[in-house]
Structures are given as C-alpha cells and as structure tokens.
C-alpha positions as CSV (number, residue, x, y, z in Angstrom):
1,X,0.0,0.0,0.0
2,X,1.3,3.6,-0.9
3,X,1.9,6.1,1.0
4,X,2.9,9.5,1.2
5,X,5.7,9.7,2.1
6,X,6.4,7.8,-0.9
7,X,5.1,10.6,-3.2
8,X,7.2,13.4,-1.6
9,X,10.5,14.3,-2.6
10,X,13.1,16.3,-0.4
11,X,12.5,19.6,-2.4
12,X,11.4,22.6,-0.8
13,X,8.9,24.1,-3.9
14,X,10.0,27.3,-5.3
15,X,6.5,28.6,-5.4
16,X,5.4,31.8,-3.4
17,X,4.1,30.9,-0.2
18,X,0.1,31.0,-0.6
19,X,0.4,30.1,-4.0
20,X,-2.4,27.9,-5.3
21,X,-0.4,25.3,-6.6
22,X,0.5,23.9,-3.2
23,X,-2.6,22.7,-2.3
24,X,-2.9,20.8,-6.4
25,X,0.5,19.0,-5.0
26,X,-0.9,18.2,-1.8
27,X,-4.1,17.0,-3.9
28,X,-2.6,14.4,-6.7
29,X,-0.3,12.9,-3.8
30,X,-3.2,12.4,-1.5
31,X,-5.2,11.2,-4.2
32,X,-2.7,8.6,-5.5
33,X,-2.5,7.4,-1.7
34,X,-6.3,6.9,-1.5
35,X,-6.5,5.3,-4.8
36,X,-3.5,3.2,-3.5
37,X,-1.6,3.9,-6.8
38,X,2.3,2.8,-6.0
39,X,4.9,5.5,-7.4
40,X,6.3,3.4,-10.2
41,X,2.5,2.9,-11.3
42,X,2.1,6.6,-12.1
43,X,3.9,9.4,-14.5
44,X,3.3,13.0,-13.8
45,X,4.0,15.5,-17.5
46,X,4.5,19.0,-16.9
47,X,4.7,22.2,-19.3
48,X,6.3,25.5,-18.6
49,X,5.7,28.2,-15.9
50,X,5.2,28.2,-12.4
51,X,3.3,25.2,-12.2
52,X,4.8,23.0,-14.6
53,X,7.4,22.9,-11.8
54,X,4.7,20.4,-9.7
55,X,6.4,17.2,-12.3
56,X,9.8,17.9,-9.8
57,X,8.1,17.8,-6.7
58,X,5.9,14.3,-7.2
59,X,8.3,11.1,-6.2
60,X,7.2,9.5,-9.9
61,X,7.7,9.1,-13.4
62,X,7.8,12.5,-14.8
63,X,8.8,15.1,-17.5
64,X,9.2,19.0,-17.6
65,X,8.2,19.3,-21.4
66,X,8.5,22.3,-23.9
67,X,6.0,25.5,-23.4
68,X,2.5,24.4,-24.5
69,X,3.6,20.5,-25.4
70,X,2.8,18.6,-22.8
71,X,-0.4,16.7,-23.4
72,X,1.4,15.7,-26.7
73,X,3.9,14.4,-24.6
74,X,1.4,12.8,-21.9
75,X,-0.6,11.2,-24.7
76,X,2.6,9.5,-26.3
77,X,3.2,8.5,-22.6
78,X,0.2,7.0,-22.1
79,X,-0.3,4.4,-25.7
80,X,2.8,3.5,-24.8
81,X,2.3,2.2,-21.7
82,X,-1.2,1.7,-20.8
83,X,-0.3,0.6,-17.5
84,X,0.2,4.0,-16.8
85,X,-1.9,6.5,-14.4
86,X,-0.8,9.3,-16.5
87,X,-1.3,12.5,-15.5
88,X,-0.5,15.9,-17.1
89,X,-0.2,19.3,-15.2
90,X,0.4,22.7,-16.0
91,X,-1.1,26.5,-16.0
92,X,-3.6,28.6,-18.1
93,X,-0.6,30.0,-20.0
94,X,0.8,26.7,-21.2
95,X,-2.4,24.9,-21.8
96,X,-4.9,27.6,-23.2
97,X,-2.3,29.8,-25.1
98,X,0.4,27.6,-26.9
99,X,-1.2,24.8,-25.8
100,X,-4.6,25.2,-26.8
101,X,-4.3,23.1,-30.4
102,X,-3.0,20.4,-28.2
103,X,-5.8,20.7,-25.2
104,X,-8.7,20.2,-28.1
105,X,-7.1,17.7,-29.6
106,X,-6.4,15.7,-26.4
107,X,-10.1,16.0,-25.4
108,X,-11.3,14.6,-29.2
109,X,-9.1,11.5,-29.4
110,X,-10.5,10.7,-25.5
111,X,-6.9,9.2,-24.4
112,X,-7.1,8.2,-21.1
113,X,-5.1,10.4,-19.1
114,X,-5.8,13.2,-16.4
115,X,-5.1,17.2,-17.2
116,X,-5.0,19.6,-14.7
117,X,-4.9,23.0,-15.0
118,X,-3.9,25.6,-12.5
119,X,-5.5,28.7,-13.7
120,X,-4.4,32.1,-12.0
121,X,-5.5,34.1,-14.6
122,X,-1.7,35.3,-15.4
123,X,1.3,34.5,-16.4
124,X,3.1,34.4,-12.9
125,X,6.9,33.2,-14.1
126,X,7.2,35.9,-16.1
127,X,6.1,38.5,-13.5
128,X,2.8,39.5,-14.5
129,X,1.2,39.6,-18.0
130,X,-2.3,38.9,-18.9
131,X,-2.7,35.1,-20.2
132,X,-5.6,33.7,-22.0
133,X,-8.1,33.5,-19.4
134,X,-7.6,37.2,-17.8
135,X,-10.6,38.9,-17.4
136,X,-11.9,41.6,-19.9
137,X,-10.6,44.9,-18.7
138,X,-7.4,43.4,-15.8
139,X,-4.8,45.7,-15.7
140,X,-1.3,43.6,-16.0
141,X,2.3,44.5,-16.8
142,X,1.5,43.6,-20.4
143,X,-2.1,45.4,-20.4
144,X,-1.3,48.6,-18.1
145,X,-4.9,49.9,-20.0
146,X,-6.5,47.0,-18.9
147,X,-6.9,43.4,-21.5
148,X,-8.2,44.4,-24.6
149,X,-9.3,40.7,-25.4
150,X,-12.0,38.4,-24.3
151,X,-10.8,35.8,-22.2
152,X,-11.4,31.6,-23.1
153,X,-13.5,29.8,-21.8
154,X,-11.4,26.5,-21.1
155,X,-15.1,24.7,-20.2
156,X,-16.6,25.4,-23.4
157,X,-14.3,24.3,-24.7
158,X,-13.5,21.0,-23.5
159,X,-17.2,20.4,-23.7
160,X,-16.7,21.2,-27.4
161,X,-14.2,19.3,-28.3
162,X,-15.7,15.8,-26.5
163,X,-13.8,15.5,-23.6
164,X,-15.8,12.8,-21.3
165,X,-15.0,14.0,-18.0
166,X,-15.4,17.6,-16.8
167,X,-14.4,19.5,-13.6
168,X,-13.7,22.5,-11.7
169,X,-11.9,23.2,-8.7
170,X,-10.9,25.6,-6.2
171,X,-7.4,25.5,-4.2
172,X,-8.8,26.7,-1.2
173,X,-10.9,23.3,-1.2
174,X,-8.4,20.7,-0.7
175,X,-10.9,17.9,0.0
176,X,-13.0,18.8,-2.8
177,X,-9.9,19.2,-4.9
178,X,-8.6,15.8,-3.8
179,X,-11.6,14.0,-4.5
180,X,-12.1,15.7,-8.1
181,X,-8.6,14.3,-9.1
182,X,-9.4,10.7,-7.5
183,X,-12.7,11.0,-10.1
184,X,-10.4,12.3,-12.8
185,X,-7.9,9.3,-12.3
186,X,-10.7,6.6,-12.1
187,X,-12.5,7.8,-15.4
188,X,-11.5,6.0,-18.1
189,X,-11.3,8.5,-20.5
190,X,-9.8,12.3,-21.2
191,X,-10.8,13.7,-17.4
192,X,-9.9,17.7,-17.7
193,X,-9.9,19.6,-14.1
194,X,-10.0,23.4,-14.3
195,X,-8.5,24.3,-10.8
196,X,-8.9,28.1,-9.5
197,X,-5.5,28.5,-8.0
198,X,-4.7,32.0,-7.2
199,X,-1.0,34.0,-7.8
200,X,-1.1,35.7,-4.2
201,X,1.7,37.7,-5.8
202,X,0.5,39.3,-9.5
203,X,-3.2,38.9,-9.3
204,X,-4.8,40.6,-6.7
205,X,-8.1,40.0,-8.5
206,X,-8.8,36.3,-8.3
207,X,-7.9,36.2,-4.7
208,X,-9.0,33.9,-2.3
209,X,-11.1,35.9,-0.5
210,X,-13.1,36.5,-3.9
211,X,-13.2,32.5,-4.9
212,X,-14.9,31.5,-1.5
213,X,-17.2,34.6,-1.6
214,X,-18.0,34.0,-5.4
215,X,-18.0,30.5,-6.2
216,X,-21.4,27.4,-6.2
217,X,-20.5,24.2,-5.2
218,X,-22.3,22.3,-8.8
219,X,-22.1,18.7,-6.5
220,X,-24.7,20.6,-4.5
221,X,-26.8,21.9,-7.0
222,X,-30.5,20.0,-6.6
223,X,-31.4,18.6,-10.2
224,X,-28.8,18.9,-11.9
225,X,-27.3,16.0,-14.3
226,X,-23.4,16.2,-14.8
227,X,-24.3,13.5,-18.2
228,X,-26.5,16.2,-19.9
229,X,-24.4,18.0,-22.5
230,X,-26.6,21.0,-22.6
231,X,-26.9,21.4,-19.1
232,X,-23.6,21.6,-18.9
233,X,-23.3,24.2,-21.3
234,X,-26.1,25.8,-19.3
235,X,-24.4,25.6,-16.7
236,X,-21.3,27.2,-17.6
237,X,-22.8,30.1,-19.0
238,X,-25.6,30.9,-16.4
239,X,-22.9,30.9,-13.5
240,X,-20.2,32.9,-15.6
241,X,-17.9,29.9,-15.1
242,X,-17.8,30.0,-11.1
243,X,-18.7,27.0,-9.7
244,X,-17.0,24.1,-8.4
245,X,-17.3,20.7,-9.0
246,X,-18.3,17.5,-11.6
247,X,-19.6,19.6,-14.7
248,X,-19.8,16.9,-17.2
249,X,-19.1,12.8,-17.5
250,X,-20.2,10.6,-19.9
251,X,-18.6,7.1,-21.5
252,X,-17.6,6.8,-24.5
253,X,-15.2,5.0,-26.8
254,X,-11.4,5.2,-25.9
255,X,-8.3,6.4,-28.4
256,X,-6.9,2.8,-27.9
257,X,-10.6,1.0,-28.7
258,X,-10.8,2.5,-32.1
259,X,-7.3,1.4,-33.3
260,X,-7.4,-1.7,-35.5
261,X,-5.7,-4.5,-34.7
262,X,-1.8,-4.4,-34.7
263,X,-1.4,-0.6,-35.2
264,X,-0.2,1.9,-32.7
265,X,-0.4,1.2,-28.9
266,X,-2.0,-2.1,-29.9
267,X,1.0,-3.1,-31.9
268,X,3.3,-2.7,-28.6
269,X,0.8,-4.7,-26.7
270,X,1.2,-7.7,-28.4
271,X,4.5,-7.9,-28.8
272,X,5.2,-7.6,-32.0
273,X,7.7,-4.1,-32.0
274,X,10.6,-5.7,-31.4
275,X,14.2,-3.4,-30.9
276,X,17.1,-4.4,-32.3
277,X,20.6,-4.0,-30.1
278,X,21.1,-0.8,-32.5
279,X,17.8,0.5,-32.1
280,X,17.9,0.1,-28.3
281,X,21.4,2.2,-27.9
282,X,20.3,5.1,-30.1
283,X,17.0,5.6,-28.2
284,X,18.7,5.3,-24.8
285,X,21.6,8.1,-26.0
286,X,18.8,10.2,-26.7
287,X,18.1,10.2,-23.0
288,X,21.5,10.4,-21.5
C-alpha cells in the first residue's frame, strides 16, 4: 500500500508561499494514496511556468516538457504504456495559449489520461502579463490599459471538443480538490480539471477571498445532471464559469478502442515491435 511519504520528494517548492499550486501538490499525492496507486504505477508531464514545476516535486515518473507540449507528450506516454496513471499538469498559460491546439485535440481522441490546469489568470513566471483567461478589462504588466481581449473559456471548450469527464476546482478546497482528481484518475477516458488557484503575488483580483465569496458548489446543486451535454453548457454560462465541482461525464469509446488491430499502442501490446541491439542504444543516448 502507498503512502505519502512515498510521493514526496526532499525539495522545498519554489512557489510563493500561498500560492495555489500547493494545495494541487498536496491534492494528486493524497489522491494517489487513497486510490493506493504505488509510485512506479504513475507518470506525472508538466509544461512550462510556475506550475509546470509540480512534475519535480511528485516522487514519480515524470517530464518537464517544452511550453505548451505537454499533453502531446502525456498522450505518447500513455499508448505507450497503458499501465500507466498518467497525468498531465500545467497552467492557463501553457495549456490555453500555446497549448490550446493540443488541449482540443487531447479531449477529441479521449486518451485516457488526467489534465490539470492551474488557472491564476496570469502569467506568474514571467512576472505579471495577462494570459488567456484574464478577465476583460485586468490591468497587467503587459495590459497597463486594462486586456483588450475576451478571455477563453477552457469549459466550453473542453465540452466542445468531446472530452468525457469535466471539472472545476478551487485550491482553497483541498478535499474537494482531492476528491475531483481521484474522479479524474478513475475515469476512463480524457478527465480535464480546471483548478482556480490564485498567484497571491500578481493577481490581486482572483484572490482567495473573492473564490470563497463567489464560487457554487455544482455537486450541491438539486437537479442537476453532470451527463446532460446542454446542461452543462447551461451551466457554464448561467454561473459565468464560477462554480465548483463534476460539470460533465459521460462514457464513451477510448483512443486505444478504435485502433485496429496491430497498429499503434495495440501493436506494442502484443508484442510484435521488437528493438534491435542498435535501435535500443540510439534511443537510450537520446536520454542520457
């Protein structure tokens, strides 16, 4: 059985203290303990910024990848090994500005993996700017006149583009946060968490104080059905995006399911990709 201590490395995180991202580290390792995932059972992916640091900091298989490419690296992670619990991380920057091709992508093919996003609404690494999802109007380094530009919607999004499990969270909500990413991990499918994790240090908008004052708990809501595509677009709009909680999940058929026989990931599972001696020493020098 894990534990975890297992999960924790002996790296202080180089995060601000009250950052947001904190609480999502504290989240996946809890949740791998309570699934009673062992360490060598799970790979974490990371892109760039202040969160993509989190891959470091998680005692598992993991990757710092290129700005924005992270999910293509996650997904090439996961067909190869299905075994896998793969999981990719990173922030609204890296996944909904370089990285949004990617994100809709991810969400069609319905590879079984986990994304979570910490969105802060800035780009903190770089001291400031406004990122994809800052609001209408914020006043940033990059925007001293206030953002010019509508901001995404990541949930519309994702809802568009298929994926089968949908979520929001809030960092300030560890045990709803932790249970979220335990759904996430169990769905079999593309699970995408949103998670409202505020930069205590460039965005003095979406503060804490604001999230807990401003956000509906959607696991509470009476009536409403989390497998009801329009609902869920409903939803999304009606509540301008602040809620918390299981926002869409629905089966359907996997990446892996709809390759024929003896082709991609299915061709490693049986056995039949063999390496050569040669083959095996260039691909290992890559990684050295």
């Amino acid at each position: 059985m894990s534990t975890l201590k297992e999960y924790r490395m002996d790296i202080k995180p180089n995060w601000c203290p009250g950052c947001g991202d904190f609480s999502v580290l504290a989240a996946i390792q809890k949740s791998a303990v309570n699934l009673n995932i062992e360490p060598e059972d799970m790979a974490l992916i990371s892109g760039i910024g202040c969160s993509g640091r989190i891959s470091g900091y998680v005692n598992v298989y993991s990757m710092h990848t290129m700005h924005g490419r992270a999910l293509a690296v996650a997904q090439g992670v996961k067909l190869a090994n299905p075994d896998l619990h793969v999981i990719c991380a990173g922030g609204d920057g890296d996944g909904f500005g370089i990285g949004l091709n990617h994100f809709a992508h991810a969400a069609r093919r319905n590879v079984d993996l986990t994304y979570i996003v910490m969105d802060n609404q800035i780009y903190g690494l770089t001291k400031g700017q406004m990122s994809p999802t800052s609001p209408q109007g914020m006043e940033t380094k990059s925007s001293p006149s206030g953002n010019p530009e509508q901001p995404i919607n990541p949930l519309q999004i994702a809802l568009a583009s298929g994926s089968s499990f949908i979520a929001q969270a809030f960092s300030g909500d560890v045990k709803q946060l932790t249970s979220l990413i335990e759904q996430g991990i169990k769905h079999k499918g593309f699970a995408f968490i949103n998670v409202f994790s505020p930069c205590v240090t460039f965005n003095k908008i979406l503060t804490y104080e604001f999230l807990k004052k401003n956000l509906v708990n959607l696991d509470e809501k009476e009536g409403y059905d989390p497998s009801n595509r329009s609902m869920a677009f409903n939803v999304v709009e009606e509540t301008s995006s602040m809620f918390t909680g299981v926002l869409y999940r629905n089966k359907r058929k996997l990446l892996t399911e709809s390759l024929p026989k003896g082709s991609g990931t299915n061709m490693l599972r049986q056995g039949n990709f063999i390496l050569n001696e040669s083959m095996k020493e260039k691909l290992i020098s890559r990684f050295i």
